[in-house]
N, C-alpha and C positions, 0 to 999 in steps of 0.2 A: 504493500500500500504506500501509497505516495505522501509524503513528507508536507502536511497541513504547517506550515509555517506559519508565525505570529506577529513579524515584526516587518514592517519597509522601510530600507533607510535610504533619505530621495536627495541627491547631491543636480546640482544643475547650474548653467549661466541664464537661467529666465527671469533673473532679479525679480521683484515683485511688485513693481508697477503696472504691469500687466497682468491677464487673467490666467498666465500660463500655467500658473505654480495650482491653483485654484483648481482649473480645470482636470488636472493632472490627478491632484485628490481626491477629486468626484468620481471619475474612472475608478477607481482603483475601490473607492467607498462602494458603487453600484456593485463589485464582482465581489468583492470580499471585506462586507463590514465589520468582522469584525478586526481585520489585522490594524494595528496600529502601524501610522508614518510618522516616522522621526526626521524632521530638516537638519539635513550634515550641514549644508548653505547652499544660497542659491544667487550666489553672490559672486561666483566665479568668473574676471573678465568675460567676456561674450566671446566666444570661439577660438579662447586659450585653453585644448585640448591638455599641453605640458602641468599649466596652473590647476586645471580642475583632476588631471590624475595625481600630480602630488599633494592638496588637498582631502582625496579619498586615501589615497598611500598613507597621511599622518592619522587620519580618523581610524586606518581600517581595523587594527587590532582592539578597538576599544569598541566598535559600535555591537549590536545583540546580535546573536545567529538570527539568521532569515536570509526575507533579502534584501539587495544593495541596488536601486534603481539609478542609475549615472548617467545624463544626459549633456553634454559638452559636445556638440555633435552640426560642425560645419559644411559635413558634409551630408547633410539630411538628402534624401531622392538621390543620390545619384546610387552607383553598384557597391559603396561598403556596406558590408554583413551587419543586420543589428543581431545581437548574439546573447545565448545566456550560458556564462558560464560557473558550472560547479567547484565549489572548492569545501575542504574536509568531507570528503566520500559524503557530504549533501547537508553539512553544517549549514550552508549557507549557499545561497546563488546570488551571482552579481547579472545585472542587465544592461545592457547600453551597446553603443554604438562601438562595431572591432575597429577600433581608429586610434590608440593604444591608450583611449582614457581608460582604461581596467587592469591595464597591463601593471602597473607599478601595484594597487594594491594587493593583486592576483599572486604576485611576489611574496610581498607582505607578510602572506598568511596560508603560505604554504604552498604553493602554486595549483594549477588546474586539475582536476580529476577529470572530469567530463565538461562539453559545451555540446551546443545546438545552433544552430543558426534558427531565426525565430521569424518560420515561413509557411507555420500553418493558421491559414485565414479565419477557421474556426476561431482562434485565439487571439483576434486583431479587431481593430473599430472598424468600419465602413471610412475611408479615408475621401476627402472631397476633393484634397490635393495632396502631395506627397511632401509635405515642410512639416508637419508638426505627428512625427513617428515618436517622441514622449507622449502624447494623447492616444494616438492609434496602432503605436505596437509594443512600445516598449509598457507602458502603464498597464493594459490589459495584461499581457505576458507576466508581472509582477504579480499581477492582483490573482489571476488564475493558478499560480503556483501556491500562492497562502491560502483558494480556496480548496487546493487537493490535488491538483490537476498536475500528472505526472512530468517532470523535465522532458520524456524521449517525447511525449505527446506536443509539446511547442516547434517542432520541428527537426529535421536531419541531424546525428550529430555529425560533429566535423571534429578533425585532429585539433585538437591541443596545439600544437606543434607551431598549427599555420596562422594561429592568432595575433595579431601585430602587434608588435613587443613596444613598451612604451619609450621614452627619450630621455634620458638621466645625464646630465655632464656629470661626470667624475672630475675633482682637482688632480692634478698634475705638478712634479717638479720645477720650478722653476728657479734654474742660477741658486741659489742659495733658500731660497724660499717656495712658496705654494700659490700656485696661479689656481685661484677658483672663483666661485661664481654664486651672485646670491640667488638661492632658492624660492625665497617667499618674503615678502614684507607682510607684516601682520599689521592692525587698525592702530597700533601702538607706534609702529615705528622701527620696531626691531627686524631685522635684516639677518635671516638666517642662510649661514653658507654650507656648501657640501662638503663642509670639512670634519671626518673624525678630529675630537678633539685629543688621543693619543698621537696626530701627528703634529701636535704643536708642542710635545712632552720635551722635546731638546730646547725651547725657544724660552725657556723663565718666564717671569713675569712681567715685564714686555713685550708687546709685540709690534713692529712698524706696516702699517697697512696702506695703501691706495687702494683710491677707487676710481677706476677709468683711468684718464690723463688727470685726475686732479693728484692734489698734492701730498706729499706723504705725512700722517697722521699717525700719531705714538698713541698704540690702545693697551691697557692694561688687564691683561685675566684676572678673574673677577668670581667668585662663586655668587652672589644675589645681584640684584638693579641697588640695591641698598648698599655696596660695597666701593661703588662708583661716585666719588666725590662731582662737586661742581667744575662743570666746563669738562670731565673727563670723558674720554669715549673707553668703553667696557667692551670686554670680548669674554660671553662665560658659554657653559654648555646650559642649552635652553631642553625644555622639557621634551624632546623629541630627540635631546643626545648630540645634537650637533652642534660646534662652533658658532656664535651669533654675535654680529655688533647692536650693542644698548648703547643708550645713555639713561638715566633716572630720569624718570619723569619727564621724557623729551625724546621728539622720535630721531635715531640715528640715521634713516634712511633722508629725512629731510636737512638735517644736519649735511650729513656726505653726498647729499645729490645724487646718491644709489637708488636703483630699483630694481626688480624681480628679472634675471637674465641677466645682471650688469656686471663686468667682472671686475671681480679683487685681487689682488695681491698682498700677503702676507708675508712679510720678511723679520727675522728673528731682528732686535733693537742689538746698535754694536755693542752696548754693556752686557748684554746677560748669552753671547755668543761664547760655547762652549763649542761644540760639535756642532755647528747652524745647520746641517743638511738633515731635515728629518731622517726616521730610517723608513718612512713609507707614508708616500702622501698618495698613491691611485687606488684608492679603496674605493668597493661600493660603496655611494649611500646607506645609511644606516637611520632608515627614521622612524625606529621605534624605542623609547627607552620611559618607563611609565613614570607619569607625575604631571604634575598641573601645567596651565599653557602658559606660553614662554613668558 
């Protein structure tokens, strides 16, 4: 018997100005009232597919088994696959567009068991035009899985395999230091990079940073926002484990003229240079490490 799930967790760029987000829920309320939806955000630049996977990527390990409705999806009507794919032998199923917003969380949590491409019509809205597949296939497709309605019955599955892998920058060596790249600015101002924070363990407690062609700026590791006196720029590990530039009570990203994709350079300060060549800055991303947001 097929896996009655209880929960949808609904990620999207349909901001809420619109009735998008609304409409989406009433779907989803007609098939299966009683699953509760949970908004991960729906706040996602608008057709920043990178922004909205690593978004679900930081959520993924916390949000309830069910399932995971992700809709970031620029390429609505044309031929990419909307797709449901399984993870923990049927913990949970994610839905959205194979366009690699799934890819990073899919990682996350263990990777794919099974998928389907989601091309049986029984299981879809009447569509009037082919632009709003969160209303008419992906919504229905959620909602019919939390009323019963078996994963093989949503349509073919397809290999694991051929699923389109999402887009991660890794930091990299650079000269004496680590050329990386900010991940995400949050409503705060904090500028999280793709840097484990064990590859700054050679570098003490300065650290000298640019961002872009501006100028270079002396940031001090820092365990709290609290640790970070006036006028200092702070570099501590944020609740998701990685490297991030703060300042207290003041956003860093507007300070440094950084934003999300913008690259950094971190270079060890000439006082606290022991051995300045980390001993390994190309590590995967690592964005799960549990405790409150950044």
């Amino acid at each position: 018997m097929a896996t009655r799930h209880q929960t949808i967790s609904f990620l999207s760029d349909y901001g809420t100005a619109d009735e998008f987000v609304g409409v989406v829920k009433s779907v989803i309320r007609a098939i299966a009232p009683h699953a509760a939806v949970i908004d991960i955000s729906h706040e996602v630049p608008a057709h920043d597919v990178r922004a909205g996977g690593l978004t679900l990527a930081r959520a993924a390990q916390y949000l309830a088994p069910g399932v995971v409705l992700a809709v970031v999806d620029p390429g609505v009507g044309t031929d990419r696959r909307p797709v449901a794919i399984e993870v923990g032998d049927g913990e949970s199923v994610l839905i959205g567009p194979d366009n690699g917003l799934l890819a990073p969380a899919v990682a996350m949590v263990g990777g794919a068991t099974r998928a389907v491409e989601l091309a049986e019509a029984a299981y879809r809205l009447p569509a009037p035009g082919p632009t709003f597949d969160g209303r008419d296939v992906f919504a229905p497709a959620a909602a019919h899985l939390c009323a019963g309605v078996a994963l093989d019955d949503l349509g073919p599955e397809i290999d694991t395999a051929g699923l389109r892998p999402g887009i991660m920058a890794l930091s990299r060596p650079e000269g004496d230091g680590i050329a990386a790249e900010v991940l995400w600015v949050d409503r705060f101002g904090n500028a999280q990079l793709n840097v484990d924070p064990d590859d700054l363990a050679a570098y003490g407690e300065r650290v000298e940073l640019r961002a872009g062609a501006g100028p270079v700026r002396s940031a001090r590791r820092a365990r709290t926002f609290a640790d970070i006196g006036p006028g200092e720029v702070g570099l501590i590990v944020d609740s998701y484990g990685l490297a991030t530039i703060v300042l207290d009570q003041r956003s860093a990203a507007d300070e440094l003229g950084i934003g999300a994709g913008d690259a950094v350079t971190l270079l060890p300060a000439d006082d606290d240079m022991g051995d300045p060549t980390p001993t390994t800055v190309s590590t995967p991303v690592r964005l799960g490490q549990r405790g409150g947001p950044t």
